[in-house]
C-alpha atoms as a printed R data frame, in Angstrom:
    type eleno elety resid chain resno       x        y      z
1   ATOM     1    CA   UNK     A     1 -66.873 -140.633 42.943
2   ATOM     2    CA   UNK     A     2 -66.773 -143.182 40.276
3   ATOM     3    CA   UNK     A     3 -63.957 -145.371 42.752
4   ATOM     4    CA   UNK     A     4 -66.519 -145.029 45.716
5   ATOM     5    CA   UNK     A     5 -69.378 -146.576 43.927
6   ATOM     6    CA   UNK     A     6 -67.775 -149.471 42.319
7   ATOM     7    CA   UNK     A     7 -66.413 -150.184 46.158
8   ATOM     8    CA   UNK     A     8 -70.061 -149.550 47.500
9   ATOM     9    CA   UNK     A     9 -72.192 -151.515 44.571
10  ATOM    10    CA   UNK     A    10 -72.043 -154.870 46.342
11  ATOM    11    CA   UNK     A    11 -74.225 -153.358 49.281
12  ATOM    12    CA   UNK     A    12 -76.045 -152.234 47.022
13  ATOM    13    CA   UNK     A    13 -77.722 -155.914 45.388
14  ATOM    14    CA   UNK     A    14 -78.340 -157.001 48.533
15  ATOM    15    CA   UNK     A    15 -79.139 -156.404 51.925
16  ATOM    16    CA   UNK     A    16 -77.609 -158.925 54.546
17  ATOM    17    CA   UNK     A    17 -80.519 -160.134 56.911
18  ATOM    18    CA   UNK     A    18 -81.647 -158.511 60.041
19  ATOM    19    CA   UNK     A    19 -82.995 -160.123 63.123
20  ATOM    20    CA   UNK     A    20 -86.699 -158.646 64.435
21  ATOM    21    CA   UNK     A    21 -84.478 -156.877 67.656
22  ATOM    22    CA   UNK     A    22 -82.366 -154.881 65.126
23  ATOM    23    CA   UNK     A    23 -85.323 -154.154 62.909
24  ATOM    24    CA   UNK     A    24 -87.401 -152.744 65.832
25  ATOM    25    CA   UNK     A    25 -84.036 -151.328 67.735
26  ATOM    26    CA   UNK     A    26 -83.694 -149.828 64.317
27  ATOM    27    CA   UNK     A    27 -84.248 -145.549 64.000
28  ATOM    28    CA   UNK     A    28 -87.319 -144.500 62.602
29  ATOM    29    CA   UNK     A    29 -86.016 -143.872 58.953
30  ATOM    30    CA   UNK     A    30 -82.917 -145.560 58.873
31  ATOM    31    CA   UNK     A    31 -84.028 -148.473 56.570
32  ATOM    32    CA   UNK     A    32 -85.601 -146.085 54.466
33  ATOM    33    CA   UNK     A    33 -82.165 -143.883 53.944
34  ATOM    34    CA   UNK     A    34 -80.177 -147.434 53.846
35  ATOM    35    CA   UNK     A    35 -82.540 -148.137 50.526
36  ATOM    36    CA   UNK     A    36 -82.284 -144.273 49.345
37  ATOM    37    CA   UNK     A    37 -78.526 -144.340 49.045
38  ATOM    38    CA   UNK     A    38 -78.508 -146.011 45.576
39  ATOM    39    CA   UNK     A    39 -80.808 -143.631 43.909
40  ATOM    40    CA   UNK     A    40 -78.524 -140.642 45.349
41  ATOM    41    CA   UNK     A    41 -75.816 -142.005 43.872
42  ATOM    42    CA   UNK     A    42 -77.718 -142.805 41.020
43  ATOM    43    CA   UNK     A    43 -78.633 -138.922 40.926
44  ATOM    44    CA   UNK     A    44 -75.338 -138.014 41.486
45  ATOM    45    CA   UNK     A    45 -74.225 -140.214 38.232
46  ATOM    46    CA   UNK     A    46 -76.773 -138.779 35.799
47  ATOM    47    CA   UNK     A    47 -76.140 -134.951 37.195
48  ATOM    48    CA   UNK     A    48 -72.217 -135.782 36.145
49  ATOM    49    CA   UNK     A    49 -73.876 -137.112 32.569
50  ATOM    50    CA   UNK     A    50 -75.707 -134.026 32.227
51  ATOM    51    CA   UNK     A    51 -72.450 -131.594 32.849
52  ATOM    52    CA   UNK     A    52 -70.672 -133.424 30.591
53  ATOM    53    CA   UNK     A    53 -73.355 -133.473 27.658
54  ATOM    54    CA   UNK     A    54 -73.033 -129.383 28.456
55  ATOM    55    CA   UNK     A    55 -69.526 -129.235 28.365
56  ATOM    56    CA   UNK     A    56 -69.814 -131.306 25.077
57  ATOM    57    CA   UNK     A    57 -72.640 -128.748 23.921
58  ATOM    58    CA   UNK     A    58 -70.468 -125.655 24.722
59  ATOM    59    CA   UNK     A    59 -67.417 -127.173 22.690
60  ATOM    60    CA   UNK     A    60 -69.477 -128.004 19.800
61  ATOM    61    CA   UNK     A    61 -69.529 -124.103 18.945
62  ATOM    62    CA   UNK     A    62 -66.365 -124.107 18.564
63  ATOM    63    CA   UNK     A    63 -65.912 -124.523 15.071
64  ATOM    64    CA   UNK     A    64 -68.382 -121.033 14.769
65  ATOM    65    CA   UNK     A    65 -66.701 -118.840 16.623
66  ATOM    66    CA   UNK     A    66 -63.228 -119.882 15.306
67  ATOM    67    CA   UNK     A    67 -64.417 -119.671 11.644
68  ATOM    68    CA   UNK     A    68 -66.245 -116.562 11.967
69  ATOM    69    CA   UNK     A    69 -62.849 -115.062 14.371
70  ATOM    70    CA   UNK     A    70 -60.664 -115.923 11.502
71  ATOM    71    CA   UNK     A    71 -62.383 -114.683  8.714
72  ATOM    72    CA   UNK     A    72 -60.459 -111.452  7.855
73  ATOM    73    CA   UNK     A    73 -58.140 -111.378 11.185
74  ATOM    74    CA   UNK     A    74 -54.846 -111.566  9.968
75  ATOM    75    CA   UNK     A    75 -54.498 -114.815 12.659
76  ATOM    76    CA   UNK     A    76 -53.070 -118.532 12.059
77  ATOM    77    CA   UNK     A    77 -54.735 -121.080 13.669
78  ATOM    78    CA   UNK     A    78 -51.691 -121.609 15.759
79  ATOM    79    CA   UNK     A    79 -51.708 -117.731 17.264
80  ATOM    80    CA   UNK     A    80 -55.494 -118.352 17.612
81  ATOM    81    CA   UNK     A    81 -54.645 -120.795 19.749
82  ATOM    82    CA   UNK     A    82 -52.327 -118.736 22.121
83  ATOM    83    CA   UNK     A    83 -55.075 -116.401 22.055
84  ATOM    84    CA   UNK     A    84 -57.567 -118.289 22.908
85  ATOM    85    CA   UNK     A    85 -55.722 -119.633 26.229
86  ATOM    86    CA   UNK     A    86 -53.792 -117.008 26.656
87  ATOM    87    CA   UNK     A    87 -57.241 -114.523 27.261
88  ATOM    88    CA   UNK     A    88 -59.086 -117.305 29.153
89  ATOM    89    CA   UNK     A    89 -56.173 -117.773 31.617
90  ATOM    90    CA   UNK     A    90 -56.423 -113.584 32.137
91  ATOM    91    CA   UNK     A    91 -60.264 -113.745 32.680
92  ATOM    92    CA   UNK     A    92 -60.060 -116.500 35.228
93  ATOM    93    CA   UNK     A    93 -57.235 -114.838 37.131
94  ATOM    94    CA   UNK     A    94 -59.056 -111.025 37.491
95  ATOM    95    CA   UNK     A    95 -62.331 -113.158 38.341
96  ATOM    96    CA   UNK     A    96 -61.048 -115.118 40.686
97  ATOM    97    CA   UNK     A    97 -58.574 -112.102 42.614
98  ATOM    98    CA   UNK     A    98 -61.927 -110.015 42.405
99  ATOM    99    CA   UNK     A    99 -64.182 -112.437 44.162
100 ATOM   100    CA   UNK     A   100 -62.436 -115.576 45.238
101 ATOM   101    CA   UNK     A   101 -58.523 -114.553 46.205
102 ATOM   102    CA   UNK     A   102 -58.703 -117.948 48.237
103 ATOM   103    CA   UNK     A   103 -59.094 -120.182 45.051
104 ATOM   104    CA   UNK     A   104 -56.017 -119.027 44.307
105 ATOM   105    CA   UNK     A   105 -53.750 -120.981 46.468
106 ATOM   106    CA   UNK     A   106 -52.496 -124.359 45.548
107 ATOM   107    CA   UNK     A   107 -50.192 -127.062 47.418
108 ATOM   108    CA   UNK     A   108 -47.177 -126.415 45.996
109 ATOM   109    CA   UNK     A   109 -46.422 -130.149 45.339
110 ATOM   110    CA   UNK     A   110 -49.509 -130.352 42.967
111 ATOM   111    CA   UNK     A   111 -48.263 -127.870 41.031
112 ATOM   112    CA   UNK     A   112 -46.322 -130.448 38.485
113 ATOM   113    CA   UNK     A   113 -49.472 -131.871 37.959
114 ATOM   114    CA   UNK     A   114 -51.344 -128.066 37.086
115 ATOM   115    CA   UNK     A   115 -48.025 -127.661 34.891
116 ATOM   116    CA   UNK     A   116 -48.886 -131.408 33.127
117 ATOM   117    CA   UNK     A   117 -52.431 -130.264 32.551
118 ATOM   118    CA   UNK     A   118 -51.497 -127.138 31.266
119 ATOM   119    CA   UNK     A   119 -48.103 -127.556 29.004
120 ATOM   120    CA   UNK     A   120 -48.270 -131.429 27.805
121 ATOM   121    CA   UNK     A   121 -52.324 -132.026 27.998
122 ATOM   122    CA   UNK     A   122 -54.071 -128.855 26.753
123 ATOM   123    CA   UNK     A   123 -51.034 -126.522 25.385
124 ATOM   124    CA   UNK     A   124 -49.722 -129.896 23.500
125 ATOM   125    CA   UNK     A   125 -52.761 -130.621 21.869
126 ATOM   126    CA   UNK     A   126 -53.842 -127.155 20.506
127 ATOM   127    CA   UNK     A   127 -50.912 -127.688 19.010
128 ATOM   128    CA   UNK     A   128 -50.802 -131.206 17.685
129 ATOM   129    CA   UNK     A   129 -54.496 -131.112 16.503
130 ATOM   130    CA   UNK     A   130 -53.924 -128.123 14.816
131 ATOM   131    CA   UNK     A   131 -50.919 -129.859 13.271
132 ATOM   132    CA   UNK     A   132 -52.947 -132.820 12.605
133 ATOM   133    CA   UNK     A   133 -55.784 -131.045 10.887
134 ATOM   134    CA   UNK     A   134 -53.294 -129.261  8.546
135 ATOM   135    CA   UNK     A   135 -51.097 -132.195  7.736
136 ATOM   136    CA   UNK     A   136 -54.141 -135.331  7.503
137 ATOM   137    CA   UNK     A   137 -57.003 -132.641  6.641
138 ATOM   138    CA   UNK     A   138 -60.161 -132.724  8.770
139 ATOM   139    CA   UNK     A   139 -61.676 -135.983  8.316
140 ATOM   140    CA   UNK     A   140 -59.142 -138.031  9.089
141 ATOM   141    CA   UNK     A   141 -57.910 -136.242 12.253
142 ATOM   142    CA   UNK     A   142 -61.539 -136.092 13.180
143 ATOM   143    CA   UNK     A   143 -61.188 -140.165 12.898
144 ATOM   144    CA   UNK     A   144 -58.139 -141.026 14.478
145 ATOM   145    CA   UNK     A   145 -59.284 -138.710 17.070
146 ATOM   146    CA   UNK     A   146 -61.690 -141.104 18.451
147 ATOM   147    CA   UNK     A   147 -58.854 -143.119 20.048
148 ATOM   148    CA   UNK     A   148 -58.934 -140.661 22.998
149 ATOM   149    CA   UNK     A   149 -61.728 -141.989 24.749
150 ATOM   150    CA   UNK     A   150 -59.669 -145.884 24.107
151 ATOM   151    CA   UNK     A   151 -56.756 -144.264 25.906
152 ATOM   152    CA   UNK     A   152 -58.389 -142.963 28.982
153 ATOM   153    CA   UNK     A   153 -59.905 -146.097 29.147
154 ATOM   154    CA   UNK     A   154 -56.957 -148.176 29.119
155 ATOM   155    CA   UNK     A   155 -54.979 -145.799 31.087
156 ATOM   156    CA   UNK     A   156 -57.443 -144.972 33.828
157 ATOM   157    CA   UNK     A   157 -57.608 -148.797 34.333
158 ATOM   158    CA   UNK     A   158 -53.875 -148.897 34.580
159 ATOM   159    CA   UNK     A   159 -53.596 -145.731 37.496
160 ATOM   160    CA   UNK     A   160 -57.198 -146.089 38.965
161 ATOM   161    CA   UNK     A   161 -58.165 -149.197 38.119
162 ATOM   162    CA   UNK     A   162 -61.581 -148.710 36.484
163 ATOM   163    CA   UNK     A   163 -63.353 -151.664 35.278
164 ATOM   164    CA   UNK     A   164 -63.394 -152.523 31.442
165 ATOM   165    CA   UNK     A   165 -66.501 -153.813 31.289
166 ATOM   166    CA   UNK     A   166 -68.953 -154.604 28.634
167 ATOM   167    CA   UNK     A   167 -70.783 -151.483 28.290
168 ATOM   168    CA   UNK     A   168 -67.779 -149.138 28.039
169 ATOM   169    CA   UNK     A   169 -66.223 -151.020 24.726
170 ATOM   170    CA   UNK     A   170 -69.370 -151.167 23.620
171 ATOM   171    CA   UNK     A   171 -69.855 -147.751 23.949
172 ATOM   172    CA   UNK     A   172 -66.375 -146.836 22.730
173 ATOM   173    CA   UNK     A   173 -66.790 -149.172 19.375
174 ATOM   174    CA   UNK     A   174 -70.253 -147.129 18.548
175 ATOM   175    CA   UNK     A   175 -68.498 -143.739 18.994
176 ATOM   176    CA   UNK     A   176 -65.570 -144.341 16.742
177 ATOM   177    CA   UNK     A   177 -67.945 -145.722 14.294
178 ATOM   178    CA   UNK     A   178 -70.545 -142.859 14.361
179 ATOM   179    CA   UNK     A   179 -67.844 -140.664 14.384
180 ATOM   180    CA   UNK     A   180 -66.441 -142.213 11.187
181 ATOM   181    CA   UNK     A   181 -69.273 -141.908  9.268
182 ATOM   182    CA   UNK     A   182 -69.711 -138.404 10.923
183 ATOM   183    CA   UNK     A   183 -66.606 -137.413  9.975
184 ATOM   184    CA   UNK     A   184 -67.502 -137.972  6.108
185 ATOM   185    CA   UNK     A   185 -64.317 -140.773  5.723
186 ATOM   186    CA   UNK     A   186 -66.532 -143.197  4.204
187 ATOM   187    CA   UNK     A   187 -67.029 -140.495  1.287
188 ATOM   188    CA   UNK     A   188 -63.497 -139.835  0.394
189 ATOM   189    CA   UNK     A   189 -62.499 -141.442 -2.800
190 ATOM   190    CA   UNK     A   190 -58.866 -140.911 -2.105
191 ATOM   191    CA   UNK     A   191 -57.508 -141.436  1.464
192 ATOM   192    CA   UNK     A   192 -53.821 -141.405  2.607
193 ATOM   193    CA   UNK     A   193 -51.802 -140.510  5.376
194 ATOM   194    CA   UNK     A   194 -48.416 -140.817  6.295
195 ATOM   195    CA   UNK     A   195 -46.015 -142.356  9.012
196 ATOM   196    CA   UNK     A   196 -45.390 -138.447 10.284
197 ATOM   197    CA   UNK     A   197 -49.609 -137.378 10.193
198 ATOM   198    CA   UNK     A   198 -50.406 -140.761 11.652
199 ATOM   199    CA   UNK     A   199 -47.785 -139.977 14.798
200 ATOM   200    CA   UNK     A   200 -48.936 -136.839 15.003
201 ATOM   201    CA   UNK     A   201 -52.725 -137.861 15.113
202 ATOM   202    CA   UNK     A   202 -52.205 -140.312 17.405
203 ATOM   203    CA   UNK     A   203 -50.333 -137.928 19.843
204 ATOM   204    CA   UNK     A   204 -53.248 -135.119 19.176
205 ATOM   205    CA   UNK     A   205 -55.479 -138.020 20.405
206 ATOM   206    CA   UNK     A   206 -53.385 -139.195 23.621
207 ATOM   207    CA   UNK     A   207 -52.962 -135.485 24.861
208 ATOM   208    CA   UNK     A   208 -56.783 -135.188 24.617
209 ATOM   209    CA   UNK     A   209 -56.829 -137.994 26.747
210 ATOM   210    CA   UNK     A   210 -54.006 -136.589 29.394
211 ATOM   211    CA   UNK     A   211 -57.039 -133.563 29.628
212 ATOM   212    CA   UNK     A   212 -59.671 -135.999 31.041
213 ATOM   213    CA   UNK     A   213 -56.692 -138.027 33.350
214 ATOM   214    CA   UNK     A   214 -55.161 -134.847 34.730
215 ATOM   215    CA   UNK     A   215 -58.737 -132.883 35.649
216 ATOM   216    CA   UNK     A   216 -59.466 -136.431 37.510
217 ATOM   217    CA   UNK     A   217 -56.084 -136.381 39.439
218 ATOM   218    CA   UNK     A   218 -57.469 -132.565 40.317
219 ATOM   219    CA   UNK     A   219 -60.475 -132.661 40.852
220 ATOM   220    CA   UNK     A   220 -61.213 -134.026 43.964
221 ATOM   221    CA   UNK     A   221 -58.988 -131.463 45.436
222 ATOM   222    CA   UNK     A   222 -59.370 -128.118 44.313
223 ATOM   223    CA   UNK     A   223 -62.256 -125.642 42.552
224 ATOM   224    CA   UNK     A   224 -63.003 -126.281 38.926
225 ATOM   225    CA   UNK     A   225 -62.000 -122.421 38.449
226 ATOM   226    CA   UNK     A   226 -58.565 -122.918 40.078
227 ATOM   227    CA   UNK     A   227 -57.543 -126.190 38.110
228 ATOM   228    CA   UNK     A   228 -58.764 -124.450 34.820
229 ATOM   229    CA   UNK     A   229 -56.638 -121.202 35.754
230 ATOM   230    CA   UNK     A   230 -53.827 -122.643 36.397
231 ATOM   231    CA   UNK     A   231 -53.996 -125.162 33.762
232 ATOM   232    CA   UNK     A   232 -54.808 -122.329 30.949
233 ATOM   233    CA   UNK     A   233 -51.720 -120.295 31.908
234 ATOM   234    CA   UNK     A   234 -49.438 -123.511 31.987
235 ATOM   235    CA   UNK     A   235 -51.067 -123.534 28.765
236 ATOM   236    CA   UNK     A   236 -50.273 -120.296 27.201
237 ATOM   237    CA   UNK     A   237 -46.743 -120.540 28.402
238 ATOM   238    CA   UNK     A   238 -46.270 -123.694 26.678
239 ATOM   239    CA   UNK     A   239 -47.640 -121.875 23.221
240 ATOM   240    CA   UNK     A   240 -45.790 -118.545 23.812
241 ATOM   241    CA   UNK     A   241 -42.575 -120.041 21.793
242 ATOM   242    CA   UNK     A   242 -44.605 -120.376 18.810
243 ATOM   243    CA   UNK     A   243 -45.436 -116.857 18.974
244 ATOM   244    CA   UNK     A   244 -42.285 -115.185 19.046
245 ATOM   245    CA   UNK     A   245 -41.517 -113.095 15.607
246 ATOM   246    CA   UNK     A   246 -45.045 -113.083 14.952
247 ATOM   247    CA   UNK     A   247 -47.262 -110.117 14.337
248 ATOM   248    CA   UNK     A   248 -50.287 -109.102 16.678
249 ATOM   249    CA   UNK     A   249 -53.438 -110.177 15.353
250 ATOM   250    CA   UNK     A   250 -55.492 -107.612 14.001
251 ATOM   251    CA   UNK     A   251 -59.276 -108.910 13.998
252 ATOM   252    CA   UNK     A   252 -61.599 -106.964 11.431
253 ATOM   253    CA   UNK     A   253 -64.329 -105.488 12.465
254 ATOM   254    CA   UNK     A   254 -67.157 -106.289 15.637
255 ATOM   255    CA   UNK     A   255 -67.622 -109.199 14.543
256 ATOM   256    CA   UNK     A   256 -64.270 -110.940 14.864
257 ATOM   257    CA   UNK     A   257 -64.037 -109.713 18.526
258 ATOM   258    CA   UNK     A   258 -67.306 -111.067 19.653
259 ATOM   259    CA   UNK     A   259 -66.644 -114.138 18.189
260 ATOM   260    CA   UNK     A   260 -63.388 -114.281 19.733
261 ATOM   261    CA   UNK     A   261 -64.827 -113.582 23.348
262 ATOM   262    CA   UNK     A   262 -67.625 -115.777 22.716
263 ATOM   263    CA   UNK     A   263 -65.172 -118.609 22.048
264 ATOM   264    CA   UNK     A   264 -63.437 -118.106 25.166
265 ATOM   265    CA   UNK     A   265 -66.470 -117.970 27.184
266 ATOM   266    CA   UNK     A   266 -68.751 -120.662 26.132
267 ATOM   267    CA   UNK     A   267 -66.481 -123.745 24.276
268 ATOM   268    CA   UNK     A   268 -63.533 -122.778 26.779
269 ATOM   269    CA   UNK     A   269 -64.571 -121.106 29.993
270 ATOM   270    CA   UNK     A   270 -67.655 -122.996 30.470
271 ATOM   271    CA   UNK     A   271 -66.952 -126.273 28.342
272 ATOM   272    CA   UNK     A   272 -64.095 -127.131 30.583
273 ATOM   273    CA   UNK     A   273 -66.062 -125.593 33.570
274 ATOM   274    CA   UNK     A   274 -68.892 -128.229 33.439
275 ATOM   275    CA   UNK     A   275 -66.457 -130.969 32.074
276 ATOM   276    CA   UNK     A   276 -64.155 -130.299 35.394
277 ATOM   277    CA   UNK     A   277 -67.556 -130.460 37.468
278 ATOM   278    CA   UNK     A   278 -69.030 -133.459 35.472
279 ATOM   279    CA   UNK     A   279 -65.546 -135.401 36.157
280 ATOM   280    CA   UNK     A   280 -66.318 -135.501 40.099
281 ATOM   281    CA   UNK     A   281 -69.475 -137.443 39.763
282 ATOM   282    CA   UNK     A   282 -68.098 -140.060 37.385
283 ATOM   283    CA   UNK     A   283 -65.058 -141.928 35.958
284 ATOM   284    CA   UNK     A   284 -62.649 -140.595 34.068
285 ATOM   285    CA   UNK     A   285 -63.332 -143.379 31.118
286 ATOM   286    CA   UNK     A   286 -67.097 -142.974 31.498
287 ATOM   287    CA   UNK     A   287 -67.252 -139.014 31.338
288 ATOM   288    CA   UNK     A   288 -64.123 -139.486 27.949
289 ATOM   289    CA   UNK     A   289 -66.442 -141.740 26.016
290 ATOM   290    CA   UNK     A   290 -69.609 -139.715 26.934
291 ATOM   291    CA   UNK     A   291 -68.242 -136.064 25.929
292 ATOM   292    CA   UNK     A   292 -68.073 -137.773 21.735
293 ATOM   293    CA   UNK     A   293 -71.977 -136.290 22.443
294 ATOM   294    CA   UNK     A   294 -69.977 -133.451 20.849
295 ATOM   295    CA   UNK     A   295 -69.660 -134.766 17.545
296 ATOM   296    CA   UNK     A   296 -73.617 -134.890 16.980
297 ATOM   297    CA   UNK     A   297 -73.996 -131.519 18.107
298 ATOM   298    CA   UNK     A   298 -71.070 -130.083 16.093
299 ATOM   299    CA   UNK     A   299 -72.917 -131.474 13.416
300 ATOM   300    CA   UNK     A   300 -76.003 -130.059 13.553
301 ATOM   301    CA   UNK     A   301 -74.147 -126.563 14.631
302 ATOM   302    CA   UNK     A   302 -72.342 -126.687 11.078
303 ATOM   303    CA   UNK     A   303 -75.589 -127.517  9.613
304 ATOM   304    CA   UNK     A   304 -77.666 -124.360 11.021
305 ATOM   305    CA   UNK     A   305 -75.440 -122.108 11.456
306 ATOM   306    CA   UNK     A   306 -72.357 -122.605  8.417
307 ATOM   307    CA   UNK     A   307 -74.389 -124.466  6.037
308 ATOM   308    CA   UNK     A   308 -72.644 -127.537  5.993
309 ATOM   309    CA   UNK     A   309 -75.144 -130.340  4.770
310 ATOM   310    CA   UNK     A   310 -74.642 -133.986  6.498
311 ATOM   311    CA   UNK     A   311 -75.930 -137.123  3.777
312 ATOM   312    CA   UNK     A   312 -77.659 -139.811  4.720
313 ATOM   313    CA   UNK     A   313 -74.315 -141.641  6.201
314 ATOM   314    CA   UNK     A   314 -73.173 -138.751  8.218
315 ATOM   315    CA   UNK     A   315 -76.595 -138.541 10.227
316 ATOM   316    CA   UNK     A   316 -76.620 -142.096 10.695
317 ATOM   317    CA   UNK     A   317 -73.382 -141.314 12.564
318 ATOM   318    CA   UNK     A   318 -74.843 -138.902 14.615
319 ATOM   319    CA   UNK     A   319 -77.818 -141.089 15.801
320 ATOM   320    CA   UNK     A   320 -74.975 -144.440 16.482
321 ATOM   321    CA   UNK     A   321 -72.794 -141.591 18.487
322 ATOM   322    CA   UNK     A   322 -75.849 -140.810 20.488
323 ATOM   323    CA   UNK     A   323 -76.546 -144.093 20.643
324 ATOM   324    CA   UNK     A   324 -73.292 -144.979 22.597
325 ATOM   325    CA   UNK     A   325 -73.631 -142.364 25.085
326 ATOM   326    CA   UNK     A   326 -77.243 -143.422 26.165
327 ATOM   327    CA   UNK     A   327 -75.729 -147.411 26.183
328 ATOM   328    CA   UNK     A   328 -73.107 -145.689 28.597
329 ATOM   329    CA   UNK     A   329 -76.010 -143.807 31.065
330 ATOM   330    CA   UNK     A   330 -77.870 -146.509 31.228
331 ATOM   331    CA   UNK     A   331 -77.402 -148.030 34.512
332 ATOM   332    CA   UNK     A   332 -79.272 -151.383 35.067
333 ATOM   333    CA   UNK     A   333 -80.976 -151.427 38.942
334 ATOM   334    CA   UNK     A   334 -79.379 -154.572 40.114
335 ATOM   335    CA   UNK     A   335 -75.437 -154.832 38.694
336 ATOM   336    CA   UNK     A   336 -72.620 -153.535 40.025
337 ATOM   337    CA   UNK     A   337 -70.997 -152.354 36.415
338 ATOM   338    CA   UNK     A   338 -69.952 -149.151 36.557
C-alpha cells in the first residue's frame, strides 16, 4: 500500500485543469470521489497505525506472562521459547483445518520465503535475543535493540525503495533515544560489553528486522493467519535442536498454564496478527519505527502490574518514544512524504 501512495501522491497536490465541456460532461459525483481519494488513503494509513499500536500493545505483555510462566516451571528461557512457537504454530493449524482448510494452501515457490520468516527471522531471534539478554543483561540489549527499526529502513529502501525522508530519521533518532533512557542505560554506573555480546546484539536486532521485511514480502499475498502459521512452525523447527536432551517442562500450578496460554494468545497470536494486518496499509520502515510504541507500554505494564518503578529519566523516555511515533502519523495535507 505504502508503494501505491508514494506513486499516487503527485495527483494528489494538484489537480491538472479542466475545460467547462469536461466539467459539465463530467458524472454527477465524480469530482467529488476524485477529491475523496486522499482522505481514503489517508484512512487507510491511520487504520494500519492503529493495528500496529495494537500489535505493539499485545507484545508489551509479554514480559508478564513470561515472568509469571517461569516462576516455578522448571523451563529455560530458551525451551520457553520452543514452547511458545511451538503451541502457537498447533493452535493456528487446528483453527485454520477447522474453519478455513483453504488458508492452508500456499504457492509452493513462496515457501522459501515462509521458511526465511520462520527459521532465520523469528526462530533466529528468540534465540539471539535471548542470548543477548543473558550475555549484555537487559538494558543494553534493550538499547542496541533499537537498531531494528534503522535496518528496515535502510534495507526496505534498498529492495522496495522507500523514501528516507526527513520524518522517518527523525522519528528513528527519538526512538533510540527514548528507548535509551527507557531502558535505564543512562543509570548504570558500570557499562561494558564485548566484541561476542555486541555481534550477537546486533544480529538479535537485524533478525527483528528480517520479521517486518519478510511479513511485507507476504503480505500482499496471502491471509495474516496463513503467513503466521507457517512462519511459527518454520519457527519451532528451527528451535527443536536446542531442545533435544532436555526435560519436559513441568509448569507449577494454574497459574503457570494460564500465563503460558495467555502469552501465546495475546503478545503472539494477536500481536503478530494485527502487526501482519497493520503491514498492508503501510511501509515496512514506517510500521518498524512505529511498533517502538511498545517500549512505553511495556513500561507502564512493569509498573502496574510487576512493580517496577520508572525515575524521572525513564518516563521522559517514554513520552520522546511516543513522541516519535506521533512525528511519524502525522501526515501534512499537501506533501507527498510518505
Amino acid at each position: 500500500m505504502g508503494d501505491r501512495v508514494e506513486m499516487l501522491s503527485p495527483a494528489w497536490q494538484e489537480e491538472p485543469e479542466r475545460s467547462p465541456e469536461l466539467v459539465r460532461a463530467e458524472p454527477i459525483g465524480a469530482s467529488d470521489r476524485f477529491n475523496a481519494w486522499p482522505s481514503a488513503v489517508r484512512s487507510h494509513r491511520l487504520f494500519g497505525f492503529g493495528l500496529v499500536i495494537l500489535a505493539a500493545l499485545c507484545w508489551s505483555t509479554a514480559g508478564i506472562f513470561i515472568t509469571r510462566a517461569m516462576q516455578g516451571g522448571g523451563v529455560t528461557p530458551l525451551g520457553l521459547a520452543f514452547w511458545r512457537v511451538a503451541v502457537t504454530f498447533a493452535c493456528l493449524f487446528v483453527a485454520l483445518l477447522m474453519f478455513r482448510r483453504d488458508l492452508l494452501r500456499v504457492v509452493p515457490r513462496d515457501l522459501p520465503w515462509l521458511a526465511g520468516m520462520g527459521a532465520l527471522a523469528m526462530g533466529a531471534f528468540q534465540v539471539l535475543w535471548i542470548l543477548s539478554v543473558l550475555v549484555n543483561g537487559l538494558s543494553i540489549a534493550t538499547v542496541i535493540q533499537c537498531n531494528a527499526p534503522v535496518m528496515v529502513t535502510l534495507l526496505a529502501w534498498v529492495f522496495w525503495r522507500e523514501a528516507l525522508t526527513w520524518r522517518k530519521w527523525a522519528a528513528i533518532a527519538l526512538a533510540c533515544v527514548g528507548t535509551i533512557l527507557v531502558s535505564g542505560l543512562t543509570s548504570s554506573s558500570d557499562v561494558q560489553i564485548s566484541a561476542l555480546g555486541l555481534l550477537i546484539a546486533l544480529g538479535s536486532a537485524l533478525f527483528y528486522a528480517g520479521i517486518t521485511l519478510f511479513t511485507k514480502k507476504l503480505s500482499g499475498h496471502y491471509n495474516s493467519w496463513t503467513i503466521l502459521m507457517y512462519a511459527f512452525g518454520f519457527a519451532a523447527l528451527a528451535l527443536l535442536p536446542f531442545q533435544f536432551g532436555r526435560p519436559l517442562p513441568n509448569p507449577a500450578g494454574w497459574q503457570a498454564y494460564a500465563s503460558f496460554a495467555a502469552l501465546v494468545l495475546i503478545p503472539t497470536i494477536g500481536g503478530y496478527t494485527f502487526y501482519t494486518l497493520g503491514l498492508r496499509h503501510l511501509q515496512a520502515s514506517v510500521a518498524s519505527i512505529t511498533a517502538m510504541a511498545e517500549v512505553p507500554f511495556a513500561a507502564f505494564n512493569g509498573y502496574v502490574f510487576l512493580g517496577e518503578r520508572l525515575d524521572a529519566l525513564q518516563a521522559l523516555g517514554a513520552l520522546i518514544v511516543m513522541g516519535g511515533v506521533a512525528l511519524l502519523s502525522w501526515q501534512p495535507k499537501r506533501t507527498d512524504e510518505r
